[in-house]
N, C-alpha and C positions, 0 to 999 in steps of 0.2 A: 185325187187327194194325196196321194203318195207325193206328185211334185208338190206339192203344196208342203208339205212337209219338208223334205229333203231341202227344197227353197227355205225355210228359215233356219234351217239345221247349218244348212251353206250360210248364209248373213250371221248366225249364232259364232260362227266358227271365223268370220271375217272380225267380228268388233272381237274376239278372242284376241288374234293376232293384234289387232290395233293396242288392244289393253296392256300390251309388253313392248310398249313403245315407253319413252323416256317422259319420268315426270312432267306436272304442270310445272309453270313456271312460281314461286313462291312468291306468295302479296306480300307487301312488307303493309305491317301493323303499328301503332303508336307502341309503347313501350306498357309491357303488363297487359299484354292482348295478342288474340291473334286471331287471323283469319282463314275459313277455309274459301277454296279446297285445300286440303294440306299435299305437298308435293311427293304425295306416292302414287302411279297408275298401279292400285290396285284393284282386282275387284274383288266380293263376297269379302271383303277383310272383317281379320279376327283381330283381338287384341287382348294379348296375356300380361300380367301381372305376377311378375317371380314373387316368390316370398323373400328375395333378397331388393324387391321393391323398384326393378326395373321392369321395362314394358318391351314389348316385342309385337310385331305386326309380321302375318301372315296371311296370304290372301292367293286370289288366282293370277295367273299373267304374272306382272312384275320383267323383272331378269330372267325369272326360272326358263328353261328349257328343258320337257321331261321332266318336271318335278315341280320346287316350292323354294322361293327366296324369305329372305327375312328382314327386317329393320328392327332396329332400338331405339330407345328413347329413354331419357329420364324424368321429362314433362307431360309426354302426347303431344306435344306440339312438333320439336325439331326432332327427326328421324334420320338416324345411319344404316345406310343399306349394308346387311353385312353377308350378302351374296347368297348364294343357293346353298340350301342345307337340307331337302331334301334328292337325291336321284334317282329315277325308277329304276336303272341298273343294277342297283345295292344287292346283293349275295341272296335277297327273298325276293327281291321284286317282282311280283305277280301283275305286273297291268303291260298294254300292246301301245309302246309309244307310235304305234305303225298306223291305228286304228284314227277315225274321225278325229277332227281338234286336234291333233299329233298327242293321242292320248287320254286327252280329258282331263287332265288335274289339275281338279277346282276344286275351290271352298275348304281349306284346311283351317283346322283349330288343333291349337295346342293346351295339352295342359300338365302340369305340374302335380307329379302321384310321388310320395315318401324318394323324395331327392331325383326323381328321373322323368324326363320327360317325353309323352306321347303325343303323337299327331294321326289325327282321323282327318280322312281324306277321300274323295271319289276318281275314280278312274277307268279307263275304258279294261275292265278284264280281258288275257289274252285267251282268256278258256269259253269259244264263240263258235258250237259247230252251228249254230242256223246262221251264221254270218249276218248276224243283227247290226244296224247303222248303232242306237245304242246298248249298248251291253256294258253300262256301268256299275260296279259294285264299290262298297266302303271297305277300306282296310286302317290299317294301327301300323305305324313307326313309333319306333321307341329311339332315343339317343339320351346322353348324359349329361347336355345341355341344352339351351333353348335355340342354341345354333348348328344343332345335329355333328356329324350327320344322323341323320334319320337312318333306321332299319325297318326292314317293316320286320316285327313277328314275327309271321309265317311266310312261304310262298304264296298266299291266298289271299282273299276279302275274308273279313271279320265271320260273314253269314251269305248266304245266297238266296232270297225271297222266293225267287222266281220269276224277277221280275226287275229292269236296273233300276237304282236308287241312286242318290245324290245327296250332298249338303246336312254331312254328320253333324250332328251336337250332341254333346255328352251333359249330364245333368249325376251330379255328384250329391246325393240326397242325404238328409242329417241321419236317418236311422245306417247309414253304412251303404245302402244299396245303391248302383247304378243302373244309368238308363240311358241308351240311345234314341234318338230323334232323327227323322232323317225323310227325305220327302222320295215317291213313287214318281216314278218319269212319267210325263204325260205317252211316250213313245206305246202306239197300241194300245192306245186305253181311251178307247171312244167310250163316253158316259152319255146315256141319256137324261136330259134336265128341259124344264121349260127355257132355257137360255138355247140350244142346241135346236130343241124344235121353232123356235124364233128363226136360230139361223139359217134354218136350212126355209121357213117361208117369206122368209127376204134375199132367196138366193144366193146366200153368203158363203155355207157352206155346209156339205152331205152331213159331214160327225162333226162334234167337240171333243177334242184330246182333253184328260186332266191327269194331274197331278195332285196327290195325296200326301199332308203329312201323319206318319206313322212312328210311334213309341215303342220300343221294346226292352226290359233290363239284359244287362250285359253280366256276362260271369265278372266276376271278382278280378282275373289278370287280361282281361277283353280278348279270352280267347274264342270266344262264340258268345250266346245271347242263350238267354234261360225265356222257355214257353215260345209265345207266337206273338209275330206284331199285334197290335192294338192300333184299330184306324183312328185318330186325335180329329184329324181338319180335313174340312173338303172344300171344294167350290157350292156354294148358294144353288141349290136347283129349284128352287121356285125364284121368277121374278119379284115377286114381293117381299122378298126375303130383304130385308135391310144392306145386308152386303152385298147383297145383287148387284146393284150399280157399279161398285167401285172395281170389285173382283171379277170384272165382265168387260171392262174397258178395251181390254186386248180383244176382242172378239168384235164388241160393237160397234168400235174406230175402225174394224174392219184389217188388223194385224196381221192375224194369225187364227186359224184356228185351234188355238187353244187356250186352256184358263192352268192358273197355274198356283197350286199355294206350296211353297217351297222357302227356303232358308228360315229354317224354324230356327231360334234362339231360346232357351227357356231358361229360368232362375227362379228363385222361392224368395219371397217376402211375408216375413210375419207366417200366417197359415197360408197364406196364396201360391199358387204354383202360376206363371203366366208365360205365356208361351208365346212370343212376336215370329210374323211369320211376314212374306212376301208376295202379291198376289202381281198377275200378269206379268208380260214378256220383257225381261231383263234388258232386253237392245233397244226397247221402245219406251215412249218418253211417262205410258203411266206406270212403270212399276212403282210400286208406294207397298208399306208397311202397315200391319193391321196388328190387333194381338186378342186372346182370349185369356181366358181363366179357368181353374179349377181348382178342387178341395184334395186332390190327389195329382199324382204325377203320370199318372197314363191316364187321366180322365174322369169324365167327360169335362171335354173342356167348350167354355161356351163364348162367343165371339162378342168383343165390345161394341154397344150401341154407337161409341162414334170414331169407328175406325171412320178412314185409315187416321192413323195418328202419324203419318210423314210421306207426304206425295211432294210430287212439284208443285214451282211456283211459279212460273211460267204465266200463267192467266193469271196472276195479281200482281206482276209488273215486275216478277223475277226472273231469274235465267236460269233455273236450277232445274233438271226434268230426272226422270230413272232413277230413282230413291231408293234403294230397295239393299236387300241380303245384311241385314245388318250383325252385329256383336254387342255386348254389352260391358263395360267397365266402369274402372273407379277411380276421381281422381287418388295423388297424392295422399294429401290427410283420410280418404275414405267415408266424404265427408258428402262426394255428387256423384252422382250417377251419369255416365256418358254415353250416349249411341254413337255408335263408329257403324258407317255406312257407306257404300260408294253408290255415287252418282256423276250426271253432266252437264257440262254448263256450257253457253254459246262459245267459247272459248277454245274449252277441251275438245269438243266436236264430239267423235263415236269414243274416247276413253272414258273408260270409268275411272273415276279421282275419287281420292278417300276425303269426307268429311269427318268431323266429331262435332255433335253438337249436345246440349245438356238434355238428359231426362230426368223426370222424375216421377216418384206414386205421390199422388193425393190422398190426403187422409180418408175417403170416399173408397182408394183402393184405382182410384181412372189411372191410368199408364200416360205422361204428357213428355211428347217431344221438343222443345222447342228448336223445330227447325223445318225446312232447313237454311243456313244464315248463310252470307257472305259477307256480312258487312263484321268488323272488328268486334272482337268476346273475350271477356275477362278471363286471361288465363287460368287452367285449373287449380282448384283449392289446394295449397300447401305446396304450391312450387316456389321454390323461391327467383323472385324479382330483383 
């Protein structure tokens, strides 16, 4: 089981490298459109919105080495690479660029607090006496603009579970409170479920590794987190579970042994809190995108009847597969709601390439993605043509 592991930790770590190779090559679109993929290899991309009304992308791979690149934009569409802005070196740097992945840092967001800006991030900590393959925790950089450079805060990660974690989001709530998001490594964490004992009587495999996402509020200057996680999402352990299907793919395609609910995004709509998350193995062609709901910000939050709301398309005569880890924004006017997401196309081969494609809530309160597209989309609302 251990090779088995280490083998997709090794191919995890291969489409890593591939992911900091150079752009796709850019579709040219008729005019007042555009198409994806849009020419960033990024993966898990974010995308911030200053209050001075420019956008910025941050994600895994890219340029960065040992850290985090960045791009601009004043549309979402055309992007300026404007180089590495974060370093793990930086004067606090607490993570082991020596370590797996040359480090691990993945999935940054940024965001904009009373004129300064932070980035939450994962990384392989260098503080590892069981000399763990992962041993990743979240930390906070701070910088002056959206182009760093980044500091981290302290020498350290934000908190220490006990356990590595990945794939920060911050959730900025109207009473003044914050909250972190952030999902449990499947690494050592065989769960027993009807899906596990399936696999091991189809000789597939002894355990099911999972992954958890977890809520916890953050102090006020994100220098630790106030109380104890709140467990939010898990993998379906009964087969008749509705999500069962789709959040088991990695497992029954016979991948990996593991299930995976990771890259949580969350926002508030009206009273709703909803929380879009990421199910199965990011290298492989079904990651797709699910989300839940709740009346509160740490829960219970409960899964939509018709996830996933963005997998591939591949079986319906597209070329679009690995859909997954996505962000949320807004155009221009503030007018649509965007999924920025990476995924691959017959094209890209193993890089992950950033799409945008529109979302929106239905009056109902259902979460609809319409994607994922290739073919030409009405530029966003309020850019000028």
């Amino acid at each position: 089981m251990k090779n088995q592991i280490r083998a997709a930790a090794c191919f995890a770590g291969i489409l890593l490298i591939a992911g900091a190779c150079a752009g796709p090559t850019p579709r040219k679109s008729v005019a007042g459109t555009y198409s994806n993929p849009l020419p960033v290899a990024f993966g898990d991309p974010y995308v911030l919105r200053t209050s001075k009304g420019k956008y910025y992308m941050y994600g895994t791979g890219g340029n960065a080495r040992n850290g985090f690149s960045a791009y601009s934009s004043d549309d979402m569409v055309d992007w300026k690479d404007e180089g590495q802005v974060y370093f793990a070196d930086n004067k606090n740097g607490w993570s082991d660029p020596k370590a797996a992945w040359d480090g691990a840092y993945w999935a940054p967001e940024v965001y904009e607090v009373n004129g300064k800006f932070y980035m939450f991030y994962s990384a392989q900590w260098k503080e590892n006496p069981g000399k763990e393959l992962e041993n990743f925790r979240i930390g906070v950089a701070a910088a002056d603009g959206p182009t760093g450079p980044f500091i981290d805060l302290k020498p350290g990660p934000i908190f220490d579970p006990g356990y590595p974690i990945i794939d920060a989001n911050v959730l900025f709530d109207k009473d003044g409170r914050i909250y972190l998001y952030y999902s449990r490594c499947c690494y050592k964490h065989a769960v027993e479920s009807e899906v596990s004992a399936w696999a091991r009587e189809q000789g597939l495999y002894n355990e099911i590794e999972e992954s958890w996402v977890y809520g916890v509020e953050l102090k006020p200057d994100f220098s630790g987190v106030i109380g104890e996680p709140t467990l939010l999402l898990r993998p379906p352990v009964s087969m008749s579970d509705k999500q069962a299907e789709w959040e088991s793919r990695s497992v029954t395609s016979k991948e990996v042994n593991r299930r995976w609910t990771e890259g949580s995004t969350a926002f508030r709509k009206g009273g709703v809190y909803y929380m879009m998350y990421s199910a199965n193995y990011f290298g492989g062609k079904n990651y797709a995108v699910g989300y839940a709901t709740s009346a509160g910000p740490l829960g219970p939050f409960t899964k939509a009847a018709g996830n996933p709301v963005l997998q591939k398309n591949s079986e319906r005569g597209g070329d679009v597969t690995g859909t997954g880890h996505n962000s949320v924004t807004y155009s221009p006017d503030g007018s649509e709601m965007f999924c920025v997401y990476h995924a691959r196309t017959s094209s890209t081969g193993d890089r992950r390439v950033v799409f945008i494609d529109r979302m929106r809530i239905k009056d109902d309160g259902e979460l609809v993605v319409d994607g994922p597209t290739t073919t030409p989309q009405p530029m966003p609302s309020g850019v000028k043509i």
